[in-house]
C-alpha positions in Angstrom: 14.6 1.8 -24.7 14.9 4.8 -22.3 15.5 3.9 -18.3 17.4 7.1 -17.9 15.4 8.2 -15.3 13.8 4.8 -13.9 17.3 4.0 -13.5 18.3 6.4 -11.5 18.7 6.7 -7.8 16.2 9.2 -5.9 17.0 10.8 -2.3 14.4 10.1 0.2 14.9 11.9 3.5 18.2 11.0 4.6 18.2 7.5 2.7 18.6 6.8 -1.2 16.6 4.8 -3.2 18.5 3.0 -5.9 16.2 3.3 -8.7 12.7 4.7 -9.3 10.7 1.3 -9.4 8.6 0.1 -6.0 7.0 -2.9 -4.1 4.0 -1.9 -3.3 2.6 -3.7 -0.3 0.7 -7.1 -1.4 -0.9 -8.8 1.8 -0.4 -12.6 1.3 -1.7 -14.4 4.3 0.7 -16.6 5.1 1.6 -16.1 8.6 1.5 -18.7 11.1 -1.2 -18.5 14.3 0.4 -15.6 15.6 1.3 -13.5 13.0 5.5 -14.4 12.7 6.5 -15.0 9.1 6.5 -18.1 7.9 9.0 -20.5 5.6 6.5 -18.9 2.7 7.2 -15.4 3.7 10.6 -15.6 4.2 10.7 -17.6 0.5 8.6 -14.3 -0.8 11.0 -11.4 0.3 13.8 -12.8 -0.4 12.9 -13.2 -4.0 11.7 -9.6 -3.6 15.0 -8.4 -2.6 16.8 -10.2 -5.5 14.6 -8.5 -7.9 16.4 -5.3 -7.7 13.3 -2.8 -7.0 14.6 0.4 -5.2 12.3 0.4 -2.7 10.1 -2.8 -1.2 7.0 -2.0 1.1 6.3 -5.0 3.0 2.7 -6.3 3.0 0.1 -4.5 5.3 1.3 -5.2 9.2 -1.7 -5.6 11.6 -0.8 -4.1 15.2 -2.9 -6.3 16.6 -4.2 -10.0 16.0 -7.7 -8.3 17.6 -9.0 -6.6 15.1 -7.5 -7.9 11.2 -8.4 -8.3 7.9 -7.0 -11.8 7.1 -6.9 -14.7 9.1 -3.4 -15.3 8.7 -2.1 -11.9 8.5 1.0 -10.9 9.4 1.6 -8.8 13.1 4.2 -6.4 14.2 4.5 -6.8 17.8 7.4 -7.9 20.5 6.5 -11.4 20.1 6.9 -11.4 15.8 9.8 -9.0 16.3 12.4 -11.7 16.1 10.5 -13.0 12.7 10.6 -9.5 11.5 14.5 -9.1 12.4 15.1 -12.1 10.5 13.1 -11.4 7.3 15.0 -8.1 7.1 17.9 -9.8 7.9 17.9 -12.2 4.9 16.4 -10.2 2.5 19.3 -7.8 3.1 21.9 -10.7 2.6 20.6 -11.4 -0.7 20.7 -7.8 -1.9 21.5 -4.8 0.4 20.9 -2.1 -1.7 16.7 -1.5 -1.4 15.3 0.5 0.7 13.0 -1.9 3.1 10.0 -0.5 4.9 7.1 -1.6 6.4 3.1 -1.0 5.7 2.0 -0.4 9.6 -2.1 -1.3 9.8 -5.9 -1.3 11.7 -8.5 -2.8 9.7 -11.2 -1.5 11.3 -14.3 -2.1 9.8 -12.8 -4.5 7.3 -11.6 -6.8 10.2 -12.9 -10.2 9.3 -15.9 -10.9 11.6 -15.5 -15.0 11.3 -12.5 -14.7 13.4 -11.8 -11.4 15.0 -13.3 -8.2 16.3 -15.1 -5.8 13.8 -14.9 -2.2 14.8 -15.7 1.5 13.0 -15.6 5.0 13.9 -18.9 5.7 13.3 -22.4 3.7 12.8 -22.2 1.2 9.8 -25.8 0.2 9.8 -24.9 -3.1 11.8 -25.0 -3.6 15.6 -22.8 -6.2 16.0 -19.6 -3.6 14.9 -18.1 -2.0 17.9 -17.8 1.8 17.5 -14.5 2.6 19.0 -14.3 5.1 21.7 -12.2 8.2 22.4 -9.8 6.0 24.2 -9.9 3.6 22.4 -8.8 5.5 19.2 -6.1 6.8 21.6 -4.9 3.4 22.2 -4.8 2.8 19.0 -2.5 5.9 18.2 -0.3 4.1 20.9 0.1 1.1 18.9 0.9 2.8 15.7 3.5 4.5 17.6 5.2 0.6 19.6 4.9 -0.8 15.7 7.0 2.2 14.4 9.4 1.8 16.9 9.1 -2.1 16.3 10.3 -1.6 12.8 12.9 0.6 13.7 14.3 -2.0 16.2 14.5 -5.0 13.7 16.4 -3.2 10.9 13.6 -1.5 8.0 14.9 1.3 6.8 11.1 2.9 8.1 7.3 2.6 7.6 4.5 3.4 5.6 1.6 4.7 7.8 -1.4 3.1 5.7 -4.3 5.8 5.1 -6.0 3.7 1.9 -8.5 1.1 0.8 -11.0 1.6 3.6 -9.0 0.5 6.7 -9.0 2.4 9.6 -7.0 5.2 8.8 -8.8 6.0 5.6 -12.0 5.7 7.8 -10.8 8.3 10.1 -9.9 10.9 7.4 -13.3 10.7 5.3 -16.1 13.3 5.3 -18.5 10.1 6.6 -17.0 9.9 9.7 -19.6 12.6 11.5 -19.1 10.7 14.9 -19.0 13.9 17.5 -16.3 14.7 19.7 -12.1 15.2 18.5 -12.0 13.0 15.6 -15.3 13.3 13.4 -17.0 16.0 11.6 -14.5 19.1 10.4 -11.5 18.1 8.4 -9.4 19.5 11.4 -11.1 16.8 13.6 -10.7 14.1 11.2 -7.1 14.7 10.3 -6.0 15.2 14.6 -5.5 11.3 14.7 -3.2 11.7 12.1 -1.6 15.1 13.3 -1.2 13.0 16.8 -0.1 10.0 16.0 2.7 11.3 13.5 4.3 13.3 15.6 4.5 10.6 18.2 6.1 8.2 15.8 8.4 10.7 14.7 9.6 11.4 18.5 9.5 8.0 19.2 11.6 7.0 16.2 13.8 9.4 16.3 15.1 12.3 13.3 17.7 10.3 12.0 17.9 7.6 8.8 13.9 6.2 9.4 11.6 7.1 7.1 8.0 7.9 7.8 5.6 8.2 5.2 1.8 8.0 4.1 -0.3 6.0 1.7 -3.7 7.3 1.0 -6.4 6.7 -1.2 -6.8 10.2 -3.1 -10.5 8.9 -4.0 -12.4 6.1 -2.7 -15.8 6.0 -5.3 -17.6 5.8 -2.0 -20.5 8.4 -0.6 -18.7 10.7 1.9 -15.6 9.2 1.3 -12.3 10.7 1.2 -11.8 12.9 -2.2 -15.7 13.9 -2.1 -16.6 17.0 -0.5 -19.3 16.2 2.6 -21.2 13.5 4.4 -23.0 12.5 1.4 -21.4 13.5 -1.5 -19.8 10.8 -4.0 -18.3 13.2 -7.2 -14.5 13.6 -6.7 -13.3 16.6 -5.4 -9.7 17.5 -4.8 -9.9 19.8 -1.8 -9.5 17.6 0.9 -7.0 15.4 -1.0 -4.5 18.3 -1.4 -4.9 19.5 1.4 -4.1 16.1 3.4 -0.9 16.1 0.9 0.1 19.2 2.4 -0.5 18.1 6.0 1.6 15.1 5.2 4.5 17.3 4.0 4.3 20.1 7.0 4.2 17.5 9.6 7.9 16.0 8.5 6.9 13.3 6.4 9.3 11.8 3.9 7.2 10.6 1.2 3.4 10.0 -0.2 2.7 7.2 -1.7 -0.6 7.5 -3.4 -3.8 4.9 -4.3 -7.3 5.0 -4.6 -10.5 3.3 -4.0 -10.9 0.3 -1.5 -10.5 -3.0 -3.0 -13.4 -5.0 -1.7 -16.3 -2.4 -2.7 -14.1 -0.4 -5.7 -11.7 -2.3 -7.2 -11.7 -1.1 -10.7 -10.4 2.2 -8.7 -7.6 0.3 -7.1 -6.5 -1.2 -9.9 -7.3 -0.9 -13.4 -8.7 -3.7 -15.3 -9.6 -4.1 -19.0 -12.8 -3.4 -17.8 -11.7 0.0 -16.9 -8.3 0.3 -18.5 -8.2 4.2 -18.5 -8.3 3.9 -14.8 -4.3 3.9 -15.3 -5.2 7.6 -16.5 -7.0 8.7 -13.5 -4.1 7.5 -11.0 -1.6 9.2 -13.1 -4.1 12.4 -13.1 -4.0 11.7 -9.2 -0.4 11.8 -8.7 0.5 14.9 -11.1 -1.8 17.0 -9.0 0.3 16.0 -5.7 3.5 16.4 -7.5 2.7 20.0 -7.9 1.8 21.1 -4.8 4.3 19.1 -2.3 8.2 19.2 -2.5 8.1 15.7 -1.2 8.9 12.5 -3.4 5.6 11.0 -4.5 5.0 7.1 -5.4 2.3 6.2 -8.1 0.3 3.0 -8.5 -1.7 1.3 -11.3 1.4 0.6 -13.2 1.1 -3.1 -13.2 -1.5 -3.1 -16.0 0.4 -1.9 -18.6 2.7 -4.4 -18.7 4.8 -4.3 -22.6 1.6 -2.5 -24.0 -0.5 -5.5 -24.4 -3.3 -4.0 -22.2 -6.9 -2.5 -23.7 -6.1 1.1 -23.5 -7.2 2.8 -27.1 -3.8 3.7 -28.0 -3.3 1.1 -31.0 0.8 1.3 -30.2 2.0 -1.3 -27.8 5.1 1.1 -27.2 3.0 4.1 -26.1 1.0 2.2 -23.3 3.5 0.1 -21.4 4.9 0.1 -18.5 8.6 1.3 -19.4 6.8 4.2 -21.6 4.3 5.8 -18.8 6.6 5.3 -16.2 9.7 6.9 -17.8 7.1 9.6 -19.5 6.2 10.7 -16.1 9.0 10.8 -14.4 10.7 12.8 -17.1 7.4 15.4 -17.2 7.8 15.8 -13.1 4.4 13.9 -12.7 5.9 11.5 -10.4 8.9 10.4 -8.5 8.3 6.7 -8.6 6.6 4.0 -10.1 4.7 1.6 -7.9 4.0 -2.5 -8.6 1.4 -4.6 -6.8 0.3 -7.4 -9.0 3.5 -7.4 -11.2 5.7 -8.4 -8.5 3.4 -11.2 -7.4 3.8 -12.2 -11.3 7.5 -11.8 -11.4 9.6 -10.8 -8.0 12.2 -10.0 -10.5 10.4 -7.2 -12.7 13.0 -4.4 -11.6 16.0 -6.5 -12.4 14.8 -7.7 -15.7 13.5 -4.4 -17.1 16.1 -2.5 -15.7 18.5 -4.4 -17.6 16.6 -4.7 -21.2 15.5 -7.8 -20.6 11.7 -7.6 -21.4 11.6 -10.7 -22.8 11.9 -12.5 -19.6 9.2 -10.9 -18.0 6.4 -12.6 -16.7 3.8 -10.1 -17.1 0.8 -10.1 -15.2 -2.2 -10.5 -17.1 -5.0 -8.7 -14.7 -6.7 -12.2 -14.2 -8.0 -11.0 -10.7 -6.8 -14.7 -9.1 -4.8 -13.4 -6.5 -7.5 -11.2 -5.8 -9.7 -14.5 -5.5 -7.2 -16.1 -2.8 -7.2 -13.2 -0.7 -10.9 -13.1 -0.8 -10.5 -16.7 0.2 -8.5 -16.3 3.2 -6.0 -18.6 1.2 -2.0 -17.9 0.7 -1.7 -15.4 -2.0 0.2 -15.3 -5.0 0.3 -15.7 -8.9 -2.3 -18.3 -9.8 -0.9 -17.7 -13.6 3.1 -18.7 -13.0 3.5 -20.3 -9.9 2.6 -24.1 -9.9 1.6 -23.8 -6.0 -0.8 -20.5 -6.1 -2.4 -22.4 -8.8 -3.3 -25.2 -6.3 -4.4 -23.4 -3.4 -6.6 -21.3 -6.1 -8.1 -24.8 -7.8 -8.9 -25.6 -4.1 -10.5 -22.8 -3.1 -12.6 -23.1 -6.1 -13.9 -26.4 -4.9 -15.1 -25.1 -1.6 -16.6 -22.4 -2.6 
């Protein structure tokens, strides 16, 4: 079994990541009213931090409890930032060693209309969204900016400014958004949010040890969205997605951590399925391309379905389509820099720890069933609905009132 690389620690701006393995951010809705953590939460990270990954995104952040996706979503604000402070705080006295940063968010148009404010940048076809204004979109800059600074206060060693899966951000960058004025239209228009807003955070924040990096989703399967080349225009084209990589690196960055797809309208792009297992394929594709043209480190997704080879890709060798295979193949080729988890380390918080040490045996793999997917749909708690005794509960009751 080869973990030479995997293993090994990786530099990332001025910090060092332990190994190449990664949290990716997995939104859970359990927060109470007002967006602190929970007894739930707290339960999840530290479990997280025990696992042993290098580097642990925590779950998308709303800046505000106006517009969000989930009804019990988590909020980085003054009044959570005591939660927050305490969450790092215990996470780091069960393991110091990972890197900790947090997945800073608008949902925009995916705010969920039964109990918040739906908003866009441009028309979506229904009057009841609110099409945000210059000032508005200014405003929110501002509050990317206080949640950065937020983060830096309560100890994460920095953030990940979220660009994917349809929120805001990835709204803002896409050729669809035509809305006139500074930030629609040309690619220099739809990228100045970004432009702005970066180099506020990274004045506000400082030049130091906080890290400040982007996920985006290279291609969202959508007509005029990002990784297509106009208004209109659904066939992937890399232009646009290279040339955001780029941006990413000349404006300071110090990663890119990059998806696809948006979960609720493409989810075999998000995350391959055995409905679309070579999806794994087009992710790694996605990720090779960046590699080449940025110096920065680069995270990957769509690991988790490979698990210990048991998945439907065609190659009829378990050992040549897991997990430990792609992930140390790619690293070793220079395709990657890190391997990202979602749905593995809702399966089993302590994937890093267990393969890292040979112990695949004791892995609870996860199996693609989609029922965390279900729960979040649900606006119930989210988690493994396979091994964990109380996910499979709130999942058997949200079948009932559905």
């Amino acid at each position: 079994m080869n973990l030479e690389i995997l293993s090994s620690p990786i530099q990332i701006g001025n910090k060092t990541a332990a190994n190449r393995i990664v949290i990716q951010p997995m939104e859970c809705n359990d927060g109470d009213s007002g967006g602190n953590p929970t007894e739930l939460t707290f339960k999840r990270y530290r479990n997280l931090a025990e696992g042993g990954a290098g580097i642990i995104i925590v779950e998308s952040l709303t800046l505000s409890y106006e517009s969000r996706a989930r009804k019990n979503q988590l909020k980085i604000s003054e009044e959570t930032a005591r939660g927050f402070e305490r969450l790092v705080k215990e996470m780091r006295e069960v393991n110091p060693k990972p890197l900790i940063l947090f997945q800073i968010n608008h949902s925009g148009r995916i705010s969920g209309a039964a109990f918040s404010k739906v908003v866009s940048l441009y028309p979506t076809g229904d009057p009841d969204v609110h099409i945000l204004t210059d000032k508005e979109i200014e405003e929110v800059g501002e509050s990317f900016v206080k949640a950065s600074l937020i983060s830096k206060q309560v100890g994460a060693d920095g953030i990940d400014f979220k660009h994917c899966h349809g929120y805001l951000c990835g709204e803002m960058i896409r050729p669809a958004n035509t809305r006139p004025g500074p930030y629609g239209g040309s690619f220099e228009n739809r990228t100045r949010f970004f432009r702005e807003t970066s180099e506020k955070i990274r004045k506000a924040v400082g030049k130091g040890n906080f890290l400040v990096g982007v996920r985006y989703s290279f291609y969202e399967g959508i007509p005029g969205g990002f990784g297509t080349s106009g208004p209109e225009e659904v066939e992937e084209d890399l232009f646009e997605p290279l040339r955001f990589a780029r941006m990413i690196e000349e404006m300071g960055m110090d990663y890119i951590n990059v998806s696809a797809g948006i979960p609720a309208v493409t989810p075999e792009i998000v995350r391959p399925t055995k409905n679309y297992p070579e999806g794994v394929y087009r992710h790694f594709g996605w990720t090779k391309v960046v590699k080449k043209l940025v110096g920065l480190p680069v995270i990957g997704s769509g690991y988790s379905y490979l698990r210990d080879g048991k998945n439907d890709l065609k190659e009829p060798d378990p050992t040549k389509k897991s997990f430990l295979c792609w992930a140390e193949k790619n690293l070793r080729n220079g395709y990657v820099d890190l391997a990202g988890i979602g749905r593995q380390s809702l399966a089993d918080p302590h994937f890093a720890k267990k393969i890292l040490s040979g112990n695949m045996d004791q892995i609870h793999f996860c199996v693609a069933c989609g029922g965390c997917s279900v729960l979040l749909r649900s606006q119930k708690e989210v988690g493994c609905t396979v091994y964990n005794e109380y996910y499979k509960e709130v999942l058997r009751q949200a079948r009932k009132e559905a």
